[in-house]
ZARO-169587 format. One record per residue (C-alpha): residue in one letter; x, y, z. Coordinates in Angstrom, 2 decimals, always signed. Last residue first. Layout:
SITE  code  X  Y  Z
SITE  A  X  Y  Z
...
//
This chain:
SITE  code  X  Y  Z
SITE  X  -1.29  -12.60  +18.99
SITE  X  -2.61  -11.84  +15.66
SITE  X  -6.31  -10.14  +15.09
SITE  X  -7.20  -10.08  +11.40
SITE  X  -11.14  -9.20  +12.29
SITE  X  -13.94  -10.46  +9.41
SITE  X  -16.42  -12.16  +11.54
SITE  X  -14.35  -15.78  +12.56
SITE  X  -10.93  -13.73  +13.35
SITE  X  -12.88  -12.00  +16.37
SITE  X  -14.77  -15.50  +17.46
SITE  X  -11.35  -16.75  +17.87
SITE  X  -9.47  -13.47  +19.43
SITE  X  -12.44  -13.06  +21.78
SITE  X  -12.47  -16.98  +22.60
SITE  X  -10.82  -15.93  +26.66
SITE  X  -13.71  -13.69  +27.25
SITE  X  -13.58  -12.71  +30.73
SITE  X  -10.23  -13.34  +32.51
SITE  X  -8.88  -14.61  +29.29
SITE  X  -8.35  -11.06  +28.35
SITE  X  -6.30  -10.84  +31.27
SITE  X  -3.06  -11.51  +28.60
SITE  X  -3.46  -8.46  +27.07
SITE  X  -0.77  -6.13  +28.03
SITE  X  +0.14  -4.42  +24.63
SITE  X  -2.19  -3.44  +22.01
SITE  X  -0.47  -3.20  +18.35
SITE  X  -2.52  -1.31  +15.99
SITE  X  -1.96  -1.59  +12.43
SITE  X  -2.80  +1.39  +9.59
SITE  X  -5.55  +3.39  +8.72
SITE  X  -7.78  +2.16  +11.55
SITE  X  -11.21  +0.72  +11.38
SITE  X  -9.88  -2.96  +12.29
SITE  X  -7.42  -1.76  +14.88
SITE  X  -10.49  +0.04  +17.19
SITE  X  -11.86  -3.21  +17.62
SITE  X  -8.41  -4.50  +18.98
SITE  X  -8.33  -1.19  +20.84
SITE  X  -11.37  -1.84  +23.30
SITE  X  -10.46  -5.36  +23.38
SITE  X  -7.27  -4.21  +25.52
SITE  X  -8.91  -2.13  +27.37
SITE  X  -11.83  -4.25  +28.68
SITE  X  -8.72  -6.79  +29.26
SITE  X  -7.05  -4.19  +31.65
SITE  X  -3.49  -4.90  +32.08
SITE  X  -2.59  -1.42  +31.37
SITE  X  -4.05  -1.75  +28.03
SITE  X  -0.81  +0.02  +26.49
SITE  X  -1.30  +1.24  +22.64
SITE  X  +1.12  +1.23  +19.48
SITE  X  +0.31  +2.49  +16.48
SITE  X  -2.00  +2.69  +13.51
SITE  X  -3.89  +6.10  +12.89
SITE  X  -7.73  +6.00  +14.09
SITE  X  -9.50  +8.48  +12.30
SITE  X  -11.69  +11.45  +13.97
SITE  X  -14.95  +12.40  +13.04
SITE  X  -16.07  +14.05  +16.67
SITE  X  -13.90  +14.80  +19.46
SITE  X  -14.27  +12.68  +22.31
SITE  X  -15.14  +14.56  +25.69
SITE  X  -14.16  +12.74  +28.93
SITE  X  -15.52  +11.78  +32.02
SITE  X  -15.58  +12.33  +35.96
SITE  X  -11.96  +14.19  +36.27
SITE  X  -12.63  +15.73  +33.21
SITE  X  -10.50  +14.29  +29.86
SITE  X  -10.17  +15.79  +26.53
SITE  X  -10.02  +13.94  +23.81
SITE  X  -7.96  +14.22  +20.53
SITE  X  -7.31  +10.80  +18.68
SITE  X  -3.68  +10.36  +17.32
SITE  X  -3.60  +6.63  +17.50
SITE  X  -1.34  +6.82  +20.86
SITE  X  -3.46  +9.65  +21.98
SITE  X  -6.54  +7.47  +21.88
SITE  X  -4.33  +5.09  +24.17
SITE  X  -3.76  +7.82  +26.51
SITE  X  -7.20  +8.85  +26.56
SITE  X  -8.26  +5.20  +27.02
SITE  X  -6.47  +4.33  +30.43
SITE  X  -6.68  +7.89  +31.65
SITE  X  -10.94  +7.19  +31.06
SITE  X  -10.43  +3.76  +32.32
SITE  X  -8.65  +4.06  +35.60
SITE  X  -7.40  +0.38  +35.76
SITE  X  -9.51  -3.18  +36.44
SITE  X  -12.10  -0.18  +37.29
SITE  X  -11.49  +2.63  +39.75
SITE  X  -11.30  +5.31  +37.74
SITE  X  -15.08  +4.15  +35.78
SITE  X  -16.42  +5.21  +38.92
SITE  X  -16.33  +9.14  +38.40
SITE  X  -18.46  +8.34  +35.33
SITE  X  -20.74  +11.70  +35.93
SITE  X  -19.23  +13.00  +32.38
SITE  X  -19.27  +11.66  +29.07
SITE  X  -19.29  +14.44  +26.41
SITE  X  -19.65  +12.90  +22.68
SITE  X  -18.52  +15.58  +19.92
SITE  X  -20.28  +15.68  +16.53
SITE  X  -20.39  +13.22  +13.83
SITE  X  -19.22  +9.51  +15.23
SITE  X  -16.24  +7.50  +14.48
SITE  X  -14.53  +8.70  +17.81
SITE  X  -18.12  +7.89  +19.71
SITE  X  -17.52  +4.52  +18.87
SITE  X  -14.26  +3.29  +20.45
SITE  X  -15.88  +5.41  +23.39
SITE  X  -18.40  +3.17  +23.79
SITE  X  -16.13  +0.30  +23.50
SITE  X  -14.49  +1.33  +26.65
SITE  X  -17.55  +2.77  +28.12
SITE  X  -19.15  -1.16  +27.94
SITE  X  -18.80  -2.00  +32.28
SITE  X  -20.82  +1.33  +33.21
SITE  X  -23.67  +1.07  +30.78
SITE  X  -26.53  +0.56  +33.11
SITE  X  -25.11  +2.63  +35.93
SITE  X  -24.20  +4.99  +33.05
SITE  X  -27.93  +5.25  +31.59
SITE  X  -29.82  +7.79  +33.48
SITE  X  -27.02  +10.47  +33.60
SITE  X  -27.98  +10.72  +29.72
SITE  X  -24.50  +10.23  +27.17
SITE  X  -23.87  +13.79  +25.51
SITE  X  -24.36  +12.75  +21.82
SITE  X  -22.06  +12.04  +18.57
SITE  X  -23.55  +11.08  +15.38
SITE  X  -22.96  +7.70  +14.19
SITE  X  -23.44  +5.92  +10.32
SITE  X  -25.05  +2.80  +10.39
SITE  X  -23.52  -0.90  +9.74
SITE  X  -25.60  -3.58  +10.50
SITE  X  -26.70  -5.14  +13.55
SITE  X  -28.69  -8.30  +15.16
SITE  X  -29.36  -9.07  +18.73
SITE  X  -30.90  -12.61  +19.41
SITE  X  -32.26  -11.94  +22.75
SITE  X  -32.84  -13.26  +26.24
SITE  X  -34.63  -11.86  +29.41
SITE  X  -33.43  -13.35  +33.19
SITE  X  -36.07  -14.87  +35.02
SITE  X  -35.29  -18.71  +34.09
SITE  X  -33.45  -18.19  +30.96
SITE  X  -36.17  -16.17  +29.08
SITE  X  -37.01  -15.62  +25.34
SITE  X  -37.07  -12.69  +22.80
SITE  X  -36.30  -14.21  +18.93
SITE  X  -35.36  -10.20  +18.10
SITE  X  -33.53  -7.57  +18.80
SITE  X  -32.62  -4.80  +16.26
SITE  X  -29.67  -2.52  +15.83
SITE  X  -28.30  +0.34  +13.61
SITE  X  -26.88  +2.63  +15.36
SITE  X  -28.27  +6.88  +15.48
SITE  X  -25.91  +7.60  +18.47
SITE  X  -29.09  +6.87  +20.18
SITE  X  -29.56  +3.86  +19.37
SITE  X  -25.71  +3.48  +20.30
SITE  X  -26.95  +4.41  +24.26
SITE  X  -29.80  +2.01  +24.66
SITE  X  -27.38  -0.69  +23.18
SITE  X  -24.96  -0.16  +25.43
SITE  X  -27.28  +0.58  +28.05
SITE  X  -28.40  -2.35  +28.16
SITE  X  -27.56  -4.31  +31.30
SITE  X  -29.82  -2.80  +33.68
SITE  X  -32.69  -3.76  +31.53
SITE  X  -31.90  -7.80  +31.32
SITE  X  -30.74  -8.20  +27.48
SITE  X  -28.80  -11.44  +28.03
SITE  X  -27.43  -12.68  +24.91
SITE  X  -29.08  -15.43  +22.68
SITE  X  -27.66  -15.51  +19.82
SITE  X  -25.24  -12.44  +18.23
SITE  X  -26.12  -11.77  +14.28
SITE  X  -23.90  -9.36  +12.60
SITE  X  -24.25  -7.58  +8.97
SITE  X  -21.75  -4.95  +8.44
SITE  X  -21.19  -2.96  +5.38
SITE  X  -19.09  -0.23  +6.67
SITE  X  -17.30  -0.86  +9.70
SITE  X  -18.77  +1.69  +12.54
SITE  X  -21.70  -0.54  +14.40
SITE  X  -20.32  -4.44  +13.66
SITE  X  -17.68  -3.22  +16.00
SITE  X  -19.42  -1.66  +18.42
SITE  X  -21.79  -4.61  +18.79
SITE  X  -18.96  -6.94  +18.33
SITE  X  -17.08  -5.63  +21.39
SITE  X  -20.48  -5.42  +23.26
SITE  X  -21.20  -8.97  +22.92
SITE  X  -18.66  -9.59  +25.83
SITE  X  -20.66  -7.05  +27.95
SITE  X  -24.24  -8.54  +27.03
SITE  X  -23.13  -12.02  +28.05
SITE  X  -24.76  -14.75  +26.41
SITE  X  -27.76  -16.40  +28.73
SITE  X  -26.81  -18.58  +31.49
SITE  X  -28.84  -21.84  +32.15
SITE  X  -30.35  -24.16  +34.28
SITE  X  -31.17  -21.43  +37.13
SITE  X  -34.64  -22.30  +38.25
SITE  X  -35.90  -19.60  +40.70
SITE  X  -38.20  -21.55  +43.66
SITE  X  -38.33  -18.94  +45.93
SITE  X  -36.31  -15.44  +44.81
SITE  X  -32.83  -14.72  +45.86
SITE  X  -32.07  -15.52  +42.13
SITE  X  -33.98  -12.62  +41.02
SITE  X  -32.42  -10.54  +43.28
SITE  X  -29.09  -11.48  +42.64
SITE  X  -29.45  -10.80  +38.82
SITE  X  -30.62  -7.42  +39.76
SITE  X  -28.44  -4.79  +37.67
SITE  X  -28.46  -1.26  +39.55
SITE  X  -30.93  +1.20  +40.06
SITE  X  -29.96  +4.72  +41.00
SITE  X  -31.18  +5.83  +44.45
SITE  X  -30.62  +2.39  +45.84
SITE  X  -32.72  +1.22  +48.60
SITE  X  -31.29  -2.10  +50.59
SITE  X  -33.21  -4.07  +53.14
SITE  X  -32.34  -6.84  +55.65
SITE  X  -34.64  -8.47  +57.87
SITE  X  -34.21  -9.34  +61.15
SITE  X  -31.66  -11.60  +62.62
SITE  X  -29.08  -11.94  +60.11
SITE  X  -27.68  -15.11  +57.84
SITE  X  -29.45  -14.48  +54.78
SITE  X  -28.55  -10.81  +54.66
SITE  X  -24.76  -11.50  +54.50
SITE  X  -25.68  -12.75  +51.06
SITE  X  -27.86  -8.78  +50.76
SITE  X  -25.05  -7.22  +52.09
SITE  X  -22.56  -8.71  +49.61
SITE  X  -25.30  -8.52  +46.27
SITE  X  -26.05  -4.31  +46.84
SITE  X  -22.08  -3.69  +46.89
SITE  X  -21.36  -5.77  +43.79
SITE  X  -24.50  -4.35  +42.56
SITE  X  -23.24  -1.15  +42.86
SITE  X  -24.44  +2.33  +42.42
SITE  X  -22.61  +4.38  +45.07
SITE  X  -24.58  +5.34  +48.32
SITE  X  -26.83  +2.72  +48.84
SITE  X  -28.68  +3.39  +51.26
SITE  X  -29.33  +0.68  +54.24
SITE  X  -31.71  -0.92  +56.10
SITE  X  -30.36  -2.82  +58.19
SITE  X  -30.76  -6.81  +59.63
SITE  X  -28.68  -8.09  +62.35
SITE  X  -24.89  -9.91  +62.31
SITE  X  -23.89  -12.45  +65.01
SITE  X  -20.20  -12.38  +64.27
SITE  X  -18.52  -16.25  +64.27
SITE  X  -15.87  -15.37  +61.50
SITE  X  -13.53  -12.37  +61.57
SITE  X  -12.84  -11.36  +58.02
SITE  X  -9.40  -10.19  +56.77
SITE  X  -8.90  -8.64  +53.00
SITE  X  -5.74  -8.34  +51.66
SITE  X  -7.31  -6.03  +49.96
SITE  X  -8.33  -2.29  +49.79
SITE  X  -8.76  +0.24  +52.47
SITE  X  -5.65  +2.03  +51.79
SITE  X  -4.47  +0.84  +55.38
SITE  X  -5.55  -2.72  +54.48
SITE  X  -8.49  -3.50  +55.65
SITE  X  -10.03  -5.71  +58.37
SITE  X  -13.24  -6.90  +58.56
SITE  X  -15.21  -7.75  +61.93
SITE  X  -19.03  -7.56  +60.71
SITE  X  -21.64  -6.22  +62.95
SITE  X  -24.29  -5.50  +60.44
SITE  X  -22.62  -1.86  +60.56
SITE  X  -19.88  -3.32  +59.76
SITE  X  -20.80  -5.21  +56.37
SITE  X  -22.52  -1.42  +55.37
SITE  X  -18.68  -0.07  +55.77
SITE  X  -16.96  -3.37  +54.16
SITE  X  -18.51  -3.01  +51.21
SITE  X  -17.46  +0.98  +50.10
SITE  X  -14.61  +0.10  +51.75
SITE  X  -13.30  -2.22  +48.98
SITE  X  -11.50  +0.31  +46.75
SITE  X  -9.68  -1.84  +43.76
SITE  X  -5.33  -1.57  +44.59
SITE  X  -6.02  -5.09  +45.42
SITE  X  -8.01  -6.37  +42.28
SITE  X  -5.18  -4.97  +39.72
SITE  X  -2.11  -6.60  +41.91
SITE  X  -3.94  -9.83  +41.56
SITE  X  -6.38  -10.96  +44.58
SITE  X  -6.74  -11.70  +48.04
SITE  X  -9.41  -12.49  +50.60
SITE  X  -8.79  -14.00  +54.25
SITE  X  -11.13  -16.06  +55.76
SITE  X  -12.22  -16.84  +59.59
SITE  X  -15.09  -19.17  +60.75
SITE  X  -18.61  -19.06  +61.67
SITE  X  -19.64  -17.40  +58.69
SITE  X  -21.96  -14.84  +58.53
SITE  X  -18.99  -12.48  +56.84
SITE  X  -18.05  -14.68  +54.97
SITE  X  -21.25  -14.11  +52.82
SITE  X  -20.54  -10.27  +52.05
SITE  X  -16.63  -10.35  +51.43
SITE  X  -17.32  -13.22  +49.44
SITE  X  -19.70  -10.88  +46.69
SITE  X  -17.42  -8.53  +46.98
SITE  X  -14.02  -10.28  +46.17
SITE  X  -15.83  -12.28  +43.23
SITE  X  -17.26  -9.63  +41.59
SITE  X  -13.93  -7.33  +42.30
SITE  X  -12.52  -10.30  +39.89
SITE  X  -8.62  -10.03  +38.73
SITE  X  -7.56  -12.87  +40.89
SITE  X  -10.12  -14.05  +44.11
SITE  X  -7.35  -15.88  +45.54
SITE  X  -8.55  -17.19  +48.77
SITE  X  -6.14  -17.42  +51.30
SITE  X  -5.57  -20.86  +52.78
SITE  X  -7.05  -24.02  +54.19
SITE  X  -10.84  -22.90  +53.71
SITE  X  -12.83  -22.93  +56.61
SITE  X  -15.96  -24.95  +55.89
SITE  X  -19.37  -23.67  +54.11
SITE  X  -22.57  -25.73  +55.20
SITE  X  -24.55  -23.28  +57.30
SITE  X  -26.45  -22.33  +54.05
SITE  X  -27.04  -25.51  +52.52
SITE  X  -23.74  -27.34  +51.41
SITE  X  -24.73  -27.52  +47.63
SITE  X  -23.22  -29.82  +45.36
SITE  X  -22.67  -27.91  +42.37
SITE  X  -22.47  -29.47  +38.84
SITE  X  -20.97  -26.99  +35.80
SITE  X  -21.95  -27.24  +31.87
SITE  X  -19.50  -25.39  +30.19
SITE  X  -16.92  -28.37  +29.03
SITE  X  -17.38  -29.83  +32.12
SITE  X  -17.38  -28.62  +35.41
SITE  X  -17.73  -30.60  +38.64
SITE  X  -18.41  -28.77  +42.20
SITE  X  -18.39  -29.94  +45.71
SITE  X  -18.24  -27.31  +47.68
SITE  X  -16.29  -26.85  +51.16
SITE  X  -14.83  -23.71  +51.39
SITE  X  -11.70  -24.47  +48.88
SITE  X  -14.33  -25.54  +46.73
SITE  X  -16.11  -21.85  +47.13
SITE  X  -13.11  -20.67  +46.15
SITE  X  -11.97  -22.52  +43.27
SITE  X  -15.18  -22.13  +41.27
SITE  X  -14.87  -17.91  +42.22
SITE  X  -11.46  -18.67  +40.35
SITE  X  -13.19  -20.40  +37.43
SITE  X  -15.41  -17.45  +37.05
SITE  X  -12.50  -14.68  +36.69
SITE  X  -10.33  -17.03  +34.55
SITE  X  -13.54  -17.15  +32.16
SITE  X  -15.53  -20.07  +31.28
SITE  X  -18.42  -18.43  +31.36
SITE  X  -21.04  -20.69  +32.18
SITE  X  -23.48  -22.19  +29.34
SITE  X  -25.20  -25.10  +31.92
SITE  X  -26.26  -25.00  +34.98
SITE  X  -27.16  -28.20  +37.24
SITE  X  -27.53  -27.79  +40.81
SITE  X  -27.49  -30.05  +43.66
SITE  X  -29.01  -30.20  +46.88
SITE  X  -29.97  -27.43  +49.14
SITE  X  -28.42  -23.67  +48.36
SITE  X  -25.15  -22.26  +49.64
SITE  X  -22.63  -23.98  +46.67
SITE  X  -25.84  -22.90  +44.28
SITE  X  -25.92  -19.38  +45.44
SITE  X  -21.75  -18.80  +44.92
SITE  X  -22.24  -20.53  +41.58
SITE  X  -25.38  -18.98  +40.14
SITE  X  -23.75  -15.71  +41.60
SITE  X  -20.73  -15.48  +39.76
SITE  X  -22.36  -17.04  +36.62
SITE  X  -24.97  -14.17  +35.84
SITE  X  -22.05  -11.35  +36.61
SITE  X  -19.29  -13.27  +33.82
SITE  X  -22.28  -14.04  +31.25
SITE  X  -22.32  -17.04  +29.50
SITE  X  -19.72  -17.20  +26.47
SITE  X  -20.93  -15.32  +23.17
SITE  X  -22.69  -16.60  +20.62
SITE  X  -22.34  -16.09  +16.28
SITE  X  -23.66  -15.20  +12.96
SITE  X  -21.38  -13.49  +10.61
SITE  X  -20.56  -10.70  +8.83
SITE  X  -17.96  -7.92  +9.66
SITE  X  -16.95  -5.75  +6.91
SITE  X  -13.24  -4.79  +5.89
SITE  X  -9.93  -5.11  +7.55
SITE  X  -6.92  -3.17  +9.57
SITE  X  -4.50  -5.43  +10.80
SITE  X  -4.80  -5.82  +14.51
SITE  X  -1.46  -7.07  +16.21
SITE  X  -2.42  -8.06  +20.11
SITE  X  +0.47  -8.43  +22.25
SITE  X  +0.78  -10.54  +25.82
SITE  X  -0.04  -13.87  +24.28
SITE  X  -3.21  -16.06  +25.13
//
């Protein structure tokens, strides 16, 4: 995928289309099948850089794993299986990945050393090493407490009971994979609830055969669909687990036009065929309750809120500055690009209400949230936007450009 994305402004989206497997879901049906007994079939996996990297890891410890196409066979090790891998793992522009390793390396028997892109080790990674520790991890930081990060194998670790202080599954999932290896029990309480695909996996006999459409890839075509006049979409079978909707919780209430439909399960995760037409948007101040559930789709969000009546005030969002790049400087500088007035808090921003994107240029900073962010923003602008920086779109949705074009977009690259 090129670096540039040239949006020409165009006219309804229609269509019926999926969406690759979701990017959380397939993180942790590989890392949990490469520790479980036997071998594991699971089919619709992202195919994102992101997910084949967590692939290359857990071979490099050990796993036999085959992928084709998107169907992906894991020989699992069992739980004392893993071996030493050979070198640093590269964990590129995935803090799921880094996190989720952090936690079940940490029972290992044998020494690792995490890395990443430039993005993933500026990321804060105390907040995983700290409850890690006080299982009796050894893991070593860099001075900025970020990556290159070193874990001391052969630890005995023991059970805690620990509160979560920053909503984070990421967090939640490492300490509850180093939780498999402790003596006692291992409990985490979380104050605001967080998604809980690990949990469900964790449980006894959960059959993971396949991964439902990912809600935060959809999102872009949600949005989209949402403020071009005369829409019509159709999206199959995306996950609509209830700490992954906020999006849609959140444009309902911005008065969006949306309806789910053909509900079904993949394993213990919820399914739904999402459909949406265009809908005129009013502008709200976004409930507490649903950022922890929303906290991957503000990007888009806020593609929305500028097409909306009346202001939209995001604030309590302290956490989206330490995404793949600060998101709300990331966006207000881009909305400032198109000649969009915001004005930014240090926890949120406030998007002023029945604004017009103007064409222009706009930096993703390397963030492919970002970057699609402003591609859907292209098609309702006056004029073409160019995004720069977009090559990690393949990280997560690597067809976004394809499925894009397919529904009504004229995205060049």
């Amino acid at each position: 995928m090129n670096n540039i994305f040239n949006i020409v402004p165009g006219k309804s989206i229609i269509g019926d289309i999926q969406v690759s497997g979701d990017k959380s879901i397939s993180h942790r049906a590989i890392i949990l099948s490469s520790i479980a007994e036997d071998i594991s079939t699971i089919s619709n996996l992202s195919l994102g850089l992101d997910v084949l990297n967590t692939i290359e890891a857990m071979r490099a410890l050990g796993v036999e794993i085959h992928l084709k196409n998107t169907t992906c066979e894991i020989h699992g090790v069992g739980l004392h299986g893993l071996k030493p891998s050979k070198k640093p793992i590269n964990c590129g522009n995935s803090g799921t990945a880094m996190r989720l390793l952090t936690g079940l390396l940490s029972a290992q028997k044998f020494n690792s050393i995490l890395i990443g892109d430039d993005s993933l080790q500026r990321r804060p990674m105390l907040r995983v090493a700290e409850p890690l520790r006080l299982m009796g991890a050894k893991i070593n930081l860099s001075s900025r407490n970020t990556a290159p990060i070193e874990i001391i194998g052969g630890r005995t670790l023991k059970g805690i009971q620990y509160d979560l202080k920053i909503p984070s599954a990421q967090v939640k999932s490492a300490i509850l994979l180093a939780g498999l290896y402790t003596i006692g029990a291992t409990q985490v309480h979380e104050n605001v609830l967080t998604r809980d695909h690990t949990e469900k996996m964790l449980q006894k006999n959960v059959d993971i055969k396949k991964i439902p459409g990912d809600i935060s890839s959809a999102t872009f075509f949600i949005v989209l669909a949402s403020i071009t006049k005369g829409s019509d979409l159709i999206i199959r079978k995306v996950g609509v687990n209830p700490f992954r909707t906020g999006i849609i919780d959140i444009l309902k209430l911005m008065g969006a036009n949306i309806e789910l439909f053909n509900h079904d399960f993949f394993g213990l995760e919820p399914v739904a065929d999402i459909r949406i037409r265009y809908a005129p948007l009013h502008g709200i101040t976004i409930p507490q309750e649903l950022i922890a559930n929303a906290i991957d789709e503000f990007p888009a969000i806020f593609i929305a809120a500028v097409c909306a009546s009346d202001n939209t005030v995001l604030r309590g969002a302290r956490e989206l500055r330490v995404k793949e790049s600060d998101r709300i400087a990331a966006m207000a500088k881009g909305f400032a690009q198109l000649n969009v007035k915001t004005e930014e808090y240090d926890d949120g921003i406030m998007i002023f209400a029945d604004q017009k994107f103007q064409g222009g240029c706009v930096n993703s900073f390397g963030d492919h949230r970002i970057a699609m962010a402003f591609a859907i923003a292209g098609h309702v602008a006056k004029g073409p936007v160019f995004v720069d920086n977009c090559a990690l779109v393949k990280t997560s949705f690597p067809n976004f450009v394809e499925l894009a074009n397919q529904v009504g977009m004229q995205i060049n690259t």
